[in-house]
N, CA, C and O atoms as a Tinker XYZ file with bonds, in Angstrom:
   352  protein
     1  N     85.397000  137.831000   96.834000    73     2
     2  CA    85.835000  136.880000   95.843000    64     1     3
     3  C     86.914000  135.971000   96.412000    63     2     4     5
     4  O     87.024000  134.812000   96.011000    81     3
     5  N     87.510000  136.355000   97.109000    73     3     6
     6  CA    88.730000  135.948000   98.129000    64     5     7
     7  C     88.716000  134.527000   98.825000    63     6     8     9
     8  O     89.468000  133.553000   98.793000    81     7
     9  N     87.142000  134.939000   99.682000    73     7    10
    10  CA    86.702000  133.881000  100.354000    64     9    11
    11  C     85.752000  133.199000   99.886000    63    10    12    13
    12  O     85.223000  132.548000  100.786000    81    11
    13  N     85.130000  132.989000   98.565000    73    11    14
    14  CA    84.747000  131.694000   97.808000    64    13    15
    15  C     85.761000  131.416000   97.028000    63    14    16    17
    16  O     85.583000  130.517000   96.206000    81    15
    17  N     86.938000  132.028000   97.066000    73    15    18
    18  CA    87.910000  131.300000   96.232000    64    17    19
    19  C     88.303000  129.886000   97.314000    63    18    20    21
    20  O     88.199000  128.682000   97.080000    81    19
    21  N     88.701000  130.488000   98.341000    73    19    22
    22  CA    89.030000  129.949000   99.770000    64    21    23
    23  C     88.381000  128.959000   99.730000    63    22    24    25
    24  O     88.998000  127.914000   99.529000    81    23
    25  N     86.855000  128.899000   99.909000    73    23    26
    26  CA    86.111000  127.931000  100.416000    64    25    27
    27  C     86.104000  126.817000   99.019000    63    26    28    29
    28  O     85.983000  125.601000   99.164000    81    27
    29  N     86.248000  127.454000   97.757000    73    27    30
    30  CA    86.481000  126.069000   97.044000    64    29    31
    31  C     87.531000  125.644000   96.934000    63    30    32    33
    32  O     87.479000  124.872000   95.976000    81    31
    33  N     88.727000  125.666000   97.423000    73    31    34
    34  CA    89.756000  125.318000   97.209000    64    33    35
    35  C     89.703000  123.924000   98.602000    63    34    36    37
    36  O     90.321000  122.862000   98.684000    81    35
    37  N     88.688000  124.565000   99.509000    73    35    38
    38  CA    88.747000  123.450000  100.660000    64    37    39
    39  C     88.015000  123.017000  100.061000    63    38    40    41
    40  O     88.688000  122.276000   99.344000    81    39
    41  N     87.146000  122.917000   99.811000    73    39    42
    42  CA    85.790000  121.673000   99.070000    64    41    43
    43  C     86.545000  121.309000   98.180000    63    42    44    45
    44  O     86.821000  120.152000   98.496000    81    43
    45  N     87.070000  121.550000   97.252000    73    43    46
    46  CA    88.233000  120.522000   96.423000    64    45    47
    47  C     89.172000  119.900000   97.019000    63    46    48    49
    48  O     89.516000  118.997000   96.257000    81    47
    49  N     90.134000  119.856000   98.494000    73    47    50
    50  CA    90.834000  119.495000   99.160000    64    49    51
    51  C     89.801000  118.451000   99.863000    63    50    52    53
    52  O     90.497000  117.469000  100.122000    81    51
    53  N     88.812000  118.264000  100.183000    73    51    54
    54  CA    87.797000  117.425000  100.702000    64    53    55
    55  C     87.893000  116.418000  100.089000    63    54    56    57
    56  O     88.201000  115.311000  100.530000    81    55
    57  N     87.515000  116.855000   98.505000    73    55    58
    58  CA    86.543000  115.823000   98.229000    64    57    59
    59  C     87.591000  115.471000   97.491000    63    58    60    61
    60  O     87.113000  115.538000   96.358000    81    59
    61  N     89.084000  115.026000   97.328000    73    59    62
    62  CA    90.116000  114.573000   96.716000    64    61    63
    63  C     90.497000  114.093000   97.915000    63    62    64    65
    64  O     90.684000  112.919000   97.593000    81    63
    65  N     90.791000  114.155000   99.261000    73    63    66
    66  CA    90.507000  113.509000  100.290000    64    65    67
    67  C     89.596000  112.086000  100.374000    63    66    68    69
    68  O     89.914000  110.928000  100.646000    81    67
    69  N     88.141000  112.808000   99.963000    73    67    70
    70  CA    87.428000  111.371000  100.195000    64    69    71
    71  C     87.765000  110.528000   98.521000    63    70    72    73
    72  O     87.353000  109.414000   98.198000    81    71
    73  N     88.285000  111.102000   98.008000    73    71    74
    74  CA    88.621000  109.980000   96.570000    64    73    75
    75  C     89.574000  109.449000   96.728000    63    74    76    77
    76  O     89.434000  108.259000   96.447000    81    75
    77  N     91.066000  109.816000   97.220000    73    75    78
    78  CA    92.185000  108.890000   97.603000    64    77    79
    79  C     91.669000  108.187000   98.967000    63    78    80    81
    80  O     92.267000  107.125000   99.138000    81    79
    81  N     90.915000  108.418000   99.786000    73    79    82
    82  CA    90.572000  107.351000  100.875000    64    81    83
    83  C     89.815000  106.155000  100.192000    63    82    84    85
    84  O     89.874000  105.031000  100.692000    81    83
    85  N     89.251000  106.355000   99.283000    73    83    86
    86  CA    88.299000  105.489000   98.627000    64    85    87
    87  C     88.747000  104.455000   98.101000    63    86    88    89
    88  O     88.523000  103.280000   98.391000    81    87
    89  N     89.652000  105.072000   96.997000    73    87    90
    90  CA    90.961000  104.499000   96.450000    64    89    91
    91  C     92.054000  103.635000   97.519000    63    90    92    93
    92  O     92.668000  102.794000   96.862000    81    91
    93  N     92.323000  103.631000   98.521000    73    91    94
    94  CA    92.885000  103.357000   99.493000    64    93    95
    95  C     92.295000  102.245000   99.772000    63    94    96    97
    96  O     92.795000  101.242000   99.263000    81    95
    97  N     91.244000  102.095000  100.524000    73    95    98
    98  CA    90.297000  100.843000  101.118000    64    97    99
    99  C     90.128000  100.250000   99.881000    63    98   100   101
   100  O     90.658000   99.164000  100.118000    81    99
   101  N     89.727000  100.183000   98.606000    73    99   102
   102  CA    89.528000   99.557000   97.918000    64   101   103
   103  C     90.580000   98.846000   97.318000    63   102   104   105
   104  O     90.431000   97.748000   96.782000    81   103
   105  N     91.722000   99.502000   97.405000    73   103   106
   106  CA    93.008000   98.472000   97.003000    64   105   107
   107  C     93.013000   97.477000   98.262000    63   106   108   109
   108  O     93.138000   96.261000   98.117000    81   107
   109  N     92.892000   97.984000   99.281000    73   107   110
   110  CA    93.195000   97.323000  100.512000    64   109   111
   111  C     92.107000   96.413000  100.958000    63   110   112   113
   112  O     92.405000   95.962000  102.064000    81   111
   113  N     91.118000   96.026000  100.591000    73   111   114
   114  CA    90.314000   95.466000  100.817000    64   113   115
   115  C     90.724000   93.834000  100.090000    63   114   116   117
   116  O     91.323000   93.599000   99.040000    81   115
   117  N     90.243000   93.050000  100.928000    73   115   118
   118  CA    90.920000   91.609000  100.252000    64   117   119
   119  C     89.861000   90.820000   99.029000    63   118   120   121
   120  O     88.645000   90.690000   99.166000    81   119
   121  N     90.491000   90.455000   98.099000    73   119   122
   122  CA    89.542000   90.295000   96.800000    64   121   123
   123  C     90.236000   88.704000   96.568000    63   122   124   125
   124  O     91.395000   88.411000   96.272000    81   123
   125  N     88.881000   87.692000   96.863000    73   123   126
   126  CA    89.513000   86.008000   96.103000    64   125   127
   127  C     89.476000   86.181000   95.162000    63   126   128   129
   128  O     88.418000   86.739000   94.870000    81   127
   129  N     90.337000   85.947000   94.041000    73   127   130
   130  CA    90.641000   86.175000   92.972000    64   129   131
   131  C     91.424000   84.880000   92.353000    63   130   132   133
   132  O     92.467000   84.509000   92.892000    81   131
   133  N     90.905000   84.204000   91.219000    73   131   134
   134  CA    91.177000   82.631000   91.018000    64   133   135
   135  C     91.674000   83.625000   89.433000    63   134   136   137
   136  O     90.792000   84.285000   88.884000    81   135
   137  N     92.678000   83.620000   89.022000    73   135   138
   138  CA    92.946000   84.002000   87.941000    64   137   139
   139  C     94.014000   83.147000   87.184000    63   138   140   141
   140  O     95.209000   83.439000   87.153000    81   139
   141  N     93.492000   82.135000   86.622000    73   139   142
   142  CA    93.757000   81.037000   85.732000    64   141   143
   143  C     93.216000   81.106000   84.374000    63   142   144   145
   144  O     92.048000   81.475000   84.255000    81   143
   145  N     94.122000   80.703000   82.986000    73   143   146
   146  CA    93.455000   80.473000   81.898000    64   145   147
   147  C     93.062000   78.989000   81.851000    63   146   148   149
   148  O     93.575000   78.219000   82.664000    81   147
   149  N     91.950000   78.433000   80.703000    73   147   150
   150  CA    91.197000   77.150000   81.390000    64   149   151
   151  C     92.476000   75.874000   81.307000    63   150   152   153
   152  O     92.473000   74.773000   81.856000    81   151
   153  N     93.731000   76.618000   80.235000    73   151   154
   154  CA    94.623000   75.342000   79.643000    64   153   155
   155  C     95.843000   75.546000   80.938000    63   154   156   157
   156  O     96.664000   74.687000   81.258000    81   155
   157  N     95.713000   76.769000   81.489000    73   155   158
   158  CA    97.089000   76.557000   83.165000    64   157   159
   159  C     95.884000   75.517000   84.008000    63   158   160   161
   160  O     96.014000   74.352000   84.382000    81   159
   161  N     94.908000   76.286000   84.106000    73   159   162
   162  CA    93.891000   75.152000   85.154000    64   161   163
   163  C     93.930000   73.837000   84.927000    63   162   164   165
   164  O     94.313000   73.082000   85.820000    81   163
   165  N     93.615000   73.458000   83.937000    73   163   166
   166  CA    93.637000   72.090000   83.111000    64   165   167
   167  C     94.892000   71.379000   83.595000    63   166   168   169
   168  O     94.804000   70.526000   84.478000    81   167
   169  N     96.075000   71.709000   83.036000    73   167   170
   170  CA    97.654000   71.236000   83.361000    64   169   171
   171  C     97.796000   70.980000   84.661000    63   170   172   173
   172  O     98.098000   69.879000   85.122000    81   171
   173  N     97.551000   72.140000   85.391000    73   171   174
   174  CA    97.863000   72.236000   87.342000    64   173   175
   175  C     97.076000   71.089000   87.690000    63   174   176   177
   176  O     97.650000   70.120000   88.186000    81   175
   177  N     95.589000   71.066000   87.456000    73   175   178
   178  CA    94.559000   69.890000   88.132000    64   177   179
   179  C     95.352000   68.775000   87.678000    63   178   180   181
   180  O     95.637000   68.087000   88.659000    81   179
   181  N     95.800000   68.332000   86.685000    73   179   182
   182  CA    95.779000   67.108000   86.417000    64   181   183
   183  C     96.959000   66.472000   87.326000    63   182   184   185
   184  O     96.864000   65.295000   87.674000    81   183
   185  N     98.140000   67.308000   87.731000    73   183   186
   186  CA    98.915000   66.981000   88.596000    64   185   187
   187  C     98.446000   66.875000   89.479000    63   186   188   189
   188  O     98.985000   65.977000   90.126000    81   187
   189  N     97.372000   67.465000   90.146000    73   187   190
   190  CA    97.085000   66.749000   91.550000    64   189   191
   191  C     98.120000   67.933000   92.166000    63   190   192   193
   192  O     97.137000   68.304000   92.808000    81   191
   193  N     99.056000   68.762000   92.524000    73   191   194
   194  CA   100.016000   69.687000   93.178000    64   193   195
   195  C     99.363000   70.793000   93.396000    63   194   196   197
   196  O     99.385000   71.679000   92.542000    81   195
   197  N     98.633000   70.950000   94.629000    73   195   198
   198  CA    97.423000   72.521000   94.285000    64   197   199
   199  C     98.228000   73.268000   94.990000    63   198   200   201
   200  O     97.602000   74.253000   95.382000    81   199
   201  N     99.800000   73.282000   95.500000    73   199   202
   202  CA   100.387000   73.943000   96.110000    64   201   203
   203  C    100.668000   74.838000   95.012000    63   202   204   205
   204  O    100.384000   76.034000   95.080000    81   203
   205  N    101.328000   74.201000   93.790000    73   203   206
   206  CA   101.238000   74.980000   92.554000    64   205   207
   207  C    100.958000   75.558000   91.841000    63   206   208   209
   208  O    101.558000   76.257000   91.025000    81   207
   209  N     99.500000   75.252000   92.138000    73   207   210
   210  CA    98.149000   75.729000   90.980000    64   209   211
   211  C     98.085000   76.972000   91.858000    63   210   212   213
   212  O     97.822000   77.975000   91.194000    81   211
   213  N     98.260000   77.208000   93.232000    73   211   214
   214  CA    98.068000   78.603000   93.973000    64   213   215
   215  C     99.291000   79.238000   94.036000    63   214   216   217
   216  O     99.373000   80.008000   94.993000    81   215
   217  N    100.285000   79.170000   93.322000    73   215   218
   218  CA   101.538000   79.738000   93.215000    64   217   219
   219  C    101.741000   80.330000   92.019000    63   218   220   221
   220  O    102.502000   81.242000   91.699000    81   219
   221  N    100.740000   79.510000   91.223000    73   219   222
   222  CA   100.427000   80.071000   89.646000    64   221   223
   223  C     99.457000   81.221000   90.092000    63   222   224   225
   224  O     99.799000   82.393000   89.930000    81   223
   225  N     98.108000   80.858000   90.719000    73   223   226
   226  CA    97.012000   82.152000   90.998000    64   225   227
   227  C     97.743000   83.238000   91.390000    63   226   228   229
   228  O     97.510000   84.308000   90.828000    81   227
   229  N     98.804000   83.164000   92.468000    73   227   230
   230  CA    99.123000   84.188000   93.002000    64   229   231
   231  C    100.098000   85.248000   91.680000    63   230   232   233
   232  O     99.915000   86.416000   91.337000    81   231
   233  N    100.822000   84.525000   91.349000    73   231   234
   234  CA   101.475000   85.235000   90.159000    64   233   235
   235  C    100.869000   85.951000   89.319000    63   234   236   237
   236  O    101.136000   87.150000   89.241000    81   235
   237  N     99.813000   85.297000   88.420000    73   235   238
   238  CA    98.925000   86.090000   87.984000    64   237   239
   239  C     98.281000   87.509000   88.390000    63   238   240   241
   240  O     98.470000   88.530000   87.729000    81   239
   241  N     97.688000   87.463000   89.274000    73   239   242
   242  CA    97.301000   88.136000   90.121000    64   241   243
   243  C     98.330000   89.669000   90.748000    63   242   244   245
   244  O     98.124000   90.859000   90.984000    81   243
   245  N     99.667000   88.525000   90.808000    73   243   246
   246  CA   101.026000   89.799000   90.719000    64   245   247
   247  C    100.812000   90.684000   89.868000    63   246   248   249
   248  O    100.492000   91.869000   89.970000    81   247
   249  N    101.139000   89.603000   88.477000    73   247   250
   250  CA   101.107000   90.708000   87.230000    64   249   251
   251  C    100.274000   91.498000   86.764000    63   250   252   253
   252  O    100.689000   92.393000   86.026000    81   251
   253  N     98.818000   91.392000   87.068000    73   251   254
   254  CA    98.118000   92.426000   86.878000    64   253   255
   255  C     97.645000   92.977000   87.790000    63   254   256   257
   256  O     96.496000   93.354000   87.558000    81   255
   257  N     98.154000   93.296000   89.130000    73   255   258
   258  CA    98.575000   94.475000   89.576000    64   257   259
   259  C     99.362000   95.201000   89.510000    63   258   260   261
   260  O     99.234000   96.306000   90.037000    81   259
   261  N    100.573000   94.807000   88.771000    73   259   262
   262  CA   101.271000   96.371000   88.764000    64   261   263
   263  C    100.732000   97.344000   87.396000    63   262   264   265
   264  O    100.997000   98.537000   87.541000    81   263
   265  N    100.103000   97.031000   86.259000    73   263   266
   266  CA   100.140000   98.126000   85.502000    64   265   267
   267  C     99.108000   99.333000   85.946000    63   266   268   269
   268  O     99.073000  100.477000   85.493000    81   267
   269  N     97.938000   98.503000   87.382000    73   267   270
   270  CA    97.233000   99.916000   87.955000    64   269   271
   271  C     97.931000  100.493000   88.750000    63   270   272   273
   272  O     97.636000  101.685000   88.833000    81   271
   273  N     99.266000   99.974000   89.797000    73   271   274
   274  CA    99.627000  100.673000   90.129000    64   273   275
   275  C    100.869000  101.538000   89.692000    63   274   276   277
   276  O    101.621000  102.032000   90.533000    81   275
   277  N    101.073000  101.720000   88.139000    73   275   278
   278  CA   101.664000  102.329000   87.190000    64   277   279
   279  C    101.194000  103.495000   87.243000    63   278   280   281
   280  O    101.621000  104.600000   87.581000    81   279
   281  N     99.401000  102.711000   86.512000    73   279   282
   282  CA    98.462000  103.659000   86.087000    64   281   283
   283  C     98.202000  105.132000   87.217000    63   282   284   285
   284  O     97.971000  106.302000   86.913000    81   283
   285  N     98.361000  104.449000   88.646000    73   283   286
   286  CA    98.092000  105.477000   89.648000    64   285   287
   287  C     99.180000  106.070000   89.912000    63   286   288   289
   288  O     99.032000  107.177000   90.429000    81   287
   289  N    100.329000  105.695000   89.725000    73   287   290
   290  CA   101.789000  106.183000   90.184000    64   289   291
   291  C    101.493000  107.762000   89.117000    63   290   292   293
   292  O    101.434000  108.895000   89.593000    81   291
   293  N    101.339000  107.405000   87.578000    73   291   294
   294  CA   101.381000  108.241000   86.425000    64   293   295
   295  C    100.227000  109.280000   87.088000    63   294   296   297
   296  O    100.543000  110.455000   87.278000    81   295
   297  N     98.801000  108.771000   87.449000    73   295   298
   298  CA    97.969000  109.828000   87.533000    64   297   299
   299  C     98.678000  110.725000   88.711000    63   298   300   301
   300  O     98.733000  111.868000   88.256000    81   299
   301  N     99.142000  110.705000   89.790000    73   299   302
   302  CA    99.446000  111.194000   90.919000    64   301   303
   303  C    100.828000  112.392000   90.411000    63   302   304   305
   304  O    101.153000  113.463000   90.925000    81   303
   305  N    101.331000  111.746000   89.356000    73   303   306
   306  CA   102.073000  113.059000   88.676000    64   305   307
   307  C    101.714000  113.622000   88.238000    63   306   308   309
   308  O    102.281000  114.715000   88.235000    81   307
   309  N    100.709000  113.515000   87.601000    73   307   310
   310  CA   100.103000  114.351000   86.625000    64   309   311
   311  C     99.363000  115.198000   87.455000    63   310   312   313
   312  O     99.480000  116.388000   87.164000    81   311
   313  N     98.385000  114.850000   88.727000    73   311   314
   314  CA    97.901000  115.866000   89.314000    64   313   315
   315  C     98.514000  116.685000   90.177000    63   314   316   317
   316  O     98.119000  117.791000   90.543000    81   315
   317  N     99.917000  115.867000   90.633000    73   315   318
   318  CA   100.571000  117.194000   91.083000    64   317   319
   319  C    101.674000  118.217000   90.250000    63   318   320   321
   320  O    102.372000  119.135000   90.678000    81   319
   321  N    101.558000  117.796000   89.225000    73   319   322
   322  CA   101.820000  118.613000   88.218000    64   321   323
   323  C    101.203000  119.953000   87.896000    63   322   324   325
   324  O    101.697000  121.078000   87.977000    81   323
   325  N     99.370000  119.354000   87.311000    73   323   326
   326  CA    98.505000  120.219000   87.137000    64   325   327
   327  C     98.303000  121.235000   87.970000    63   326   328   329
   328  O     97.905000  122.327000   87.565000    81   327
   329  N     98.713000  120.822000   89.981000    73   327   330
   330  CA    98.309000  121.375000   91.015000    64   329   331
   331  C     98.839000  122.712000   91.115000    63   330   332   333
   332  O     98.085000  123.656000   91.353000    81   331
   333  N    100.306000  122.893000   90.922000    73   331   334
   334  CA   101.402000  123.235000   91.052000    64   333   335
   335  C    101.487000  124.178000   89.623000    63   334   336   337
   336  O    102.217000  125.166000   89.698000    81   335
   337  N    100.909000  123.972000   88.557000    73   335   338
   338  CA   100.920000  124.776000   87.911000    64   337   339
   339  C    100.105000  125.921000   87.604000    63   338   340   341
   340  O    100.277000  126.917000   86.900000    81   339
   341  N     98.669000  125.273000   88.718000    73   339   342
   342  CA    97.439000  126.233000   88.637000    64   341   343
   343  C     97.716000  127.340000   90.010000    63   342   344   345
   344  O     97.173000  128.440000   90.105000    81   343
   345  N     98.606000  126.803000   90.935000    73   343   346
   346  CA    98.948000  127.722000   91.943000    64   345   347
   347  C    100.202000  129.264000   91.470000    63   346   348   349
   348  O    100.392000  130.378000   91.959000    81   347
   349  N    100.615000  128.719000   90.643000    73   347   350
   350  CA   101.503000  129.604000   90.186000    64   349   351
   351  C    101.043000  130.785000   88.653000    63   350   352
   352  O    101.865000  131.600000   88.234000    81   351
């Protein structure tokens, strides 16, 4: 019983392995991302300043990345929470 406890505890160490690698490249992977509403688009074009209009994209783009990496900060406690409580 010992050693299929063993061996799933590595097959769960695996395959949470290949899910944070996954997770990893996929944040890290580069995504064009034009994230404008049509009335910021509208305003920016009409100035003619597209230095702006991509200073606006980029911001956007700021802000909704941090609440996933909230979202992942929170899950990563929680599973080493859960981890830590099932070992004991």
């Amino acid at each position: 019983m010992l050693i299929k406890s063993k061996a799933k505890s590595k097959k769960s160490k695996v395959n949470v392995f290949w899910k944070i690698l996954l997770l990893i490249v996929y944040c890290l992977s580069p995504i064009a991302s034009h994230a404008q509403c049509a009335m910021c688009r509208a305003s920016l074009e009409s100035e003619g300043n597209t230095a702006k209009a991509e200073a606006v994209n980029d911001g956007i783009v700021y802000l909704m990345v941090i609440p996933y990496v909230l979202v992942g900060v929170v899950g990563i406690v929680v599973y080493r929470m859960y981890s830590k409580k099932k070992e004991s």
